[in-house]
C-alpha positions in Angstrom: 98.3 93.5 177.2 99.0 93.1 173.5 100.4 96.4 171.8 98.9 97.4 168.8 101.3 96.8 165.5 102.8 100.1 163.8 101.2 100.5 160.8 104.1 100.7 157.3 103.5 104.5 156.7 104.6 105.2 160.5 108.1 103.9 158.9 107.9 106.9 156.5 108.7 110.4 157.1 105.5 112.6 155.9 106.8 115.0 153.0 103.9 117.9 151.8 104.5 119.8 148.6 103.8 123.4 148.2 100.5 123.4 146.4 100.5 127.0 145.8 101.8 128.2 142.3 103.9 131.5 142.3 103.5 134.5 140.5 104.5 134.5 136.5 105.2 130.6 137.0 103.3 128.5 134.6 102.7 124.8 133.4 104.1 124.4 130.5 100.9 123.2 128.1 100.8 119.9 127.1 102.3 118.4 123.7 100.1 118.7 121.1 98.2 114.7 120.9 99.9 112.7 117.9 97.2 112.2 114.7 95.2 108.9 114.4 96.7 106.1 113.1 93.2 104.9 111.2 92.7 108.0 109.3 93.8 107.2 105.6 95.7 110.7 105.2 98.1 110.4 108.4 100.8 110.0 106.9 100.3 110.8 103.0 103.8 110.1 102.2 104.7 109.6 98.6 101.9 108.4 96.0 104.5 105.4 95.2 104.2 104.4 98.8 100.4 104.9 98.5 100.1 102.7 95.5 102.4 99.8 97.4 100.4 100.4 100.4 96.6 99.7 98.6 98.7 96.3 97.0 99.2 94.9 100.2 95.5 95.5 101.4 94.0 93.9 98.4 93.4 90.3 98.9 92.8 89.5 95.7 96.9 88.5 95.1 96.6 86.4 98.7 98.2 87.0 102.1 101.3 89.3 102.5 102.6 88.0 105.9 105.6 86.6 105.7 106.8 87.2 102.4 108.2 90.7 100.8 106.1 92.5 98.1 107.9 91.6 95.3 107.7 87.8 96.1 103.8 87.9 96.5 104.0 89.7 93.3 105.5 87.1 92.0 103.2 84.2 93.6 100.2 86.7 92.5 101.6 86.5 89.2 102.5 82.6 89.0 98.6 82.1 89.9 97.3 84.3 86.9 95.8 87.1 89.2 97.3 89.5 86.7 99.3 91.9 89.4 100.1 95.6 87.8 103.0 95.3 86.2 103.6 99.2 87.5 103.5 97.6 91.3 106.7 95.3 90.0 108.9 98.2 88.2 108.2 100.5 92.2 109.8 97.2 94.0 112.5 96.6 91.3 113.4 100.1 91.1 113.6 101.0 95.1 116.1 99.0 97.2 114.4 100.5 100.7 112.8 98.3 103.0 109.6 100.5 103.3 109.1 99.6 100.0 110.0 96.3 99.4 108.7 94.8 102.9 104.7 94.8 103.5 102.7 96.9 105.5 103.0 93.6 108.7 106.2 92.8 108.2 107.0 94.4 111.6 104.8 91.9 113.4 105.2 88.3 114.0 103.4 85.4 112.4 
């Protein structure tokens, strides 16, 4: 007569948890959930930032992967689309990468 194989949760000792919740103990609540990241006023930041930001989504001056700001600026400018000279003094004047690297400079080509 052929025995009948164990089953894999035979090989595991049963362990219930106490389902009941004692008196004055709570769940803590939640975390508050983290804003949307498509809403245009997320992250307001500084109106320099803003200004950089609206110059790498306009594809009049071309494509912005790859390159820093300041160099499609430059490639923008080299190909008489007339860039805002204002966009050129922000890059020149601020040495941090938030401003001088595009808004997909984090993601691969």
């Amino acid at each position: 007569m052929k025995t009948k194989p164990g089953l894999i949760t035979d090989s595991f000792k049963v362990v219930k948890k106490d389902r009941r919740v004692r008196k004055g103990e709570r769940k803590p609540s939640p975390p508050p959930p983290p804003p949307p990241l498509d809403e245009p006023d997320a992250d307001p930041g500084p109106e320099e930032l803003q200004k950089l930001r609206q110059f790498d989504l306009d594809w009049r001056f071309g494509p912005c992967s790859g390159i820093s700001r300041l160099q499609r600026w430059e490639r923008a400018r080299l190909h008489g689309l007339n860039p805002s000279e204002e966009i050129k003094e922000l890059l020149q004047t601020h040495t941090d990468p938030e401003y001088n690297n595009s808004l997909w400079s984090d993601y691969p080509l």
